[in-house]
N, C-alpha and C positions, 0 to 999 in steps of 0.2 A: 672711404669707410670711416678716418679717424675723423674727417669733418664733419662730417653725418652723425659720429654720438657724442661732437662738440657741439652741435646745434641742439643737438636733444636734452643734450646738459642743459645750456643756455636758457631755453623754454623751460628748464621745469625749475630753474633757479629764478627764472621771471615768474612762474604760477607758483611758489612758495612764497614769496614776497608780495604779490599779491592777497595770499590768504592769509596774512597777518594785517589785514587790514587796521586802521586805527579806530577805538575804541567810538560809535555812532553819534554818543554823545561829546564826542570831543570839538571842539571850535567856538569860534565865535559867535552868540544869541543877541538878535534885540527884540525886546519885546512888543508886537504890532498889535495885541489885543487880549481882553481880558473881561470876565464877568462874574459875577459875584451871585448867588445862587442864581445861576443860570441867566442871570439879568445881564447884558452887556454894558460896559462902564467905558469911558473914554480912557486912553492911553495918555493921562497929562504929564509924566514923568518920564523921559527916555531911561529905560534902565535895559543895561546891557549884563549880558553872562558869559562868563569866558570858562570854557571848558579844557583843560590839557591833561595831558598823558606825562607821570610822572613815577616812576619806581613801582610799577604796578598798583598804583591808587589814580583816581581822578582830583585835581586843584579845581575846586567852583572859586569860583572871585564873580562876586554880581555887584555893579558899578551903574551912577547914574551920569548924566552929561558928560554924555560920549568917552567914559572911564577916568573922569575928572574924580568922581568922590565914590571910593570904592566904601559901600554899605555894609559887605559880609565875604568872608572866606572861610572855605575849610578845604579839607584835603581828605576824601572818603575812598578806602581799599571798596570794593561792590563785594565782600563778602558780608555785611552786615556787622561788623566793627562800629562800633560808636567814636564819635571822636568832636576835636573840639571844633566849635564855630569862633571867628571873631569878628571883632568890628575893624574897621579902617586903618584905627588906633594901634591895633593888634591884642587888645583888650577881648577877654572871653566875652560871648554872651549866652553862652546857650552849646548845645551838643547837634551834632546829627549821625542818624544812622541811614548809609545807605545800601541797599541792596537789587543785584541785576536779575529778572528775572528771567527775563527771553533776551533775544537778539537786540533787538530796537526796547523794552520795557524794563523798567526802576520801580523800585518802590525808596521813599524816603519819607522819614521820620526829624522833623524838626525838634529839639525840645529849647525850653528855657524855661531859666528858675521864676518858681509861682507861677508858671500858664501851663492848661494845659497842652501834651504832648500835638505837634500838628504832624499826621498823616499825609502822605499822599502818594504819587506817580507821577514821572515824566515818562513820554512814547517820542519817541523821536520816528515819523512818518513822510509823505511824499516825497521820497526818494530819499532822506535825510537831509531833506530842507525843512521842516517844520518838526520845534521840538512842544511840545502841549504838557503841561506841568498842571497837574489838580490835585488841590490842598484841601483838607478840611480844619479850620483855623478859628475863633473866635479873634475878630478885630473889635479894636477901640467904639465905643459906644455900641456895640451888640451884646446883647445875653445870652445867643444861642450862638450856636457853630455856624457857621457862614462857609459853603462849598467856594472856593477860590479855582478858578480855571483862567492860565494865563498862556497866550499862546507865543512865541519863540518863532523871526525866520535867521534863519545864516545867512552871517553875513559872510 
């Protein structure tokens, strides 16, 4: 009998531990594909994202050449806290806000000073191998808003 509600212990201390699974978007990203109002654009840049679990916030660190020159970091609570972005440097450039809204779905808000604010959403899907990130962004030599969709596999 005592072995019998040692084993049933055991199994629900494994299915507890289980259901704190880690947060979907956490790990390793590179980016396989991307297009620009819905146009597809080649991947000429290896740029990789690195996702962890840290004090109850997520650390983004997005890195190119194989996390040789890291581009941007922030570190975003998913309650919709704003907070800072920086460069490589550790140099501010800009804010982000993010927030969770389902299980697998984000919304995030880019800002930086004199541009406008960029919107968008990561879904992290197929199983949690693909994470899909859609911005709407004004880039260098456009005048209009430019939908940005970049797609993410784990590595």
């Amino acid at each position: 009998m005592a072995k019998s509600a040692l084993s049933c212990f055991a199994a629900a201390l494994i299915w507890a531990a289980a259901a704190q699974a880690a947060e979907p978007l956490a790990g390793s990203w590179v980016l396989t594909a991307n297009s620009y109002d819905s146009k597809p654009a080649p991947v000429t840049i290896p740029l990789g994202l690195k996702v962890t679990e840290s004090g109850g916030s997520l650390q983004f660190q997005y890195s190119m050449n194989g996390g040789q020159l890291i581009t941007m970091v922030f570190a975003a609570r998913m309650d919709g806290s704003e907070v800072d972005v920086k460069d490589g440097t550790g140099k501010r450039i800009g804010s982000a806000i993010v927030h969770k809204v389902s299980a697998n779905d984000y919304e995030l808000v880019l800002k930086s000073p004199g541009a406008p604010d960029s919107p968008g959403k990561m879904t992290v899907s197929n199983g949690g191998n693909t994470l899909t990130c859609e911005s709407t962004t004004r880039l260098p030599g456009h005048d209009k808003p430019t939908k940005v969709t970049q797609v993410f596999t784990r590595q």
